[in-house]
N, C-alpha and C positions, 0 to 999 in steps of 0.2 A: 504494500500500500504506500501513497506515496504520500508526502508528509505536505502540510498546507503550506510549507515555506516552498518545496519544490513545484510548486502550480500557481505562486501568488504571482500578478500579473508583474511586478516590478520583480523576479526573477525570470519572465517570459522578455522581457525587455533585456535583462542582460543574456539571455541565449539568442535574440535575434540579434543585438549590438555586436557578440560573437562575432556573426559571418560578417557585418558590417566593416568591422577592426581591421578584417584581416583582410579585405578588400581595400580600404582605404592603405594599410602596412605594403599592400602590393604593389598601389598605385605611387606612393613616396618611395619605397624602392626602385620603381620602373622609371620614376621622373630621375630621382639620383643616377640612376643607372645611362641616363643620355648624356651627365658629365663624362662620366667616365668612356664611354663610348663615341663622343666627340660629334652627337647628333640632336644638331640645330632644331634640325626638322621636327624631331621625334621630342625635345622639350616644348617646342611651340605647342605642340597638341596635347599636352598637359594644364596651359593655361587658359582659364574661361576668358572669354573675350572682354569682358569687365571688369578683370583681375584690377588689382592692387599690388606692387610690389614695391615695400621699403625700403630706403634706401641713402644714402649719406648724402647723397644731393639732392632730397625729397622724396614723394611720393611718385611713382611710375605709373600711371593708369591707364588702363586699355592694354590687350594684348601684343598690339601693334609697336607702344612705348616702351614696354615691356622686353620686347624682343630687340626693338635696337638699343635698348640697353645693356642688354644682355648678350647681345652677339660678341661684343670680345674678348667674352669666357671661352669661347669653342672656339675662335677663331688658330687658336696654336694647336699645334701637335700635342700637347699633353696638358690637361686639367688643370689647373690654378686650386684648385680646392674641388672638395667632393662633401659628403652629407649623407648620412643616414638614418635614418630614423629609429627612439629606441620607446616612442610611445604614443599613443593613438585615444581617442577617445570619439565619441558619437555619439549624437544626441537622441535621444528616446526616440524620436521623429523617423531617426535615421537621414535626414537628406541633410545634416550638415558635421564636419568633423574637424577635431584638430590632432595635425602630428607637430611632433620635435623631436628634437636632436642633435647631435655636435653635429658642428662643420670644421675640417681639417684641412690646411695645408698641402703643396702638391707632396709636402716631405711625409705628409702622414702624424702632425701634430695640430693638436687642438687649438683651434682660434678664435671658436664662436659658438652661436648653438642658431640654429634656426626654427622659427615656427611658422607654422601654414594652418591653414583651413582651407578647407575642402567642403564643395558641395556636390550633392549625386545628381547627375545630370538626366540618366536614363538609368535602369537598371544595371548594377555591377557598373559601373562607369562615374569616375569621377574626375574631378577638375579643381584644382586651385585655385580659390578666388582671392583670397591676401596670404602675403608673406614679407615675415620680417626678418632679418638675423640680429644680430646682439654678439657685441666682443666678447671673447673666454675671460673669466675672473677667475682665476684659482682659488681652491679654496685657502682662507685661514687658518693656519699652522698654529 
């Protein structure tokens, strides 16, 4: 028999946020995954066309801004930094999420941490609508 905590609807919430999670951990691996990969193309189609992306000279809006801001990440042979994500969350609703994460160096040292939100666009499909990063603080010794 199964016990009233395992059927109450705010534990049916966290088994459908589940598949959500790891949809959302798929698609921030797969956007990180076009630094490393050195594909322009295949990051634009991560970004909703209304995105937001933060940034040291302001805010970047529209995917358009966005992209020639962003183009002379990818323009070299080898990454400038990379990013992965080490945490996700999802809103009860399910159509909106946030990841973060370090962001690294081409040497493979910590520099920052980045965060995104994500909206589901269609089923299993999502898309970046803001993104900030934030300098590494070490912690206090």
């Amino acid at each position: 028999m199964l016990s009233a905590a395992a059927t109450s609807p705010g534990t049916q919430a966290r088994d459908a946020n589940h598949e959500l999670k790891r949809q959302v951990m798929e698609a921030e691996r797969g956007f990180a995954a076009t630094m490393k990969a050195r594909d322009f193309e295949g990051f634009k189609r991560y970004v909703a066309d209304e995105a937001i992306f933060f940034g040291n000279e302001g805010p970047l809006r529209g995917k358009a801004a966005i992209a020639r801001g962003w183009r002379q990440f990818y323009d070299k042979p080898q990454a400038p930094f990379s990013w992965q994500p080490e945490e996700v969350e999802v809103v009860d609703s399910g159509t909106l999420a946030y990841s973060g994460g370090p962001v690294f160096n081409a040497a493979g040292q910590r520099i920052g941490r980045f965060n995104s939100i994500w909206r589901l666009k269609a089923p299993g499909q999502w898309e970046v609508v803001f993104d900030r990063g934030s300098d590494f603080v070490a912690p206090a010794k």
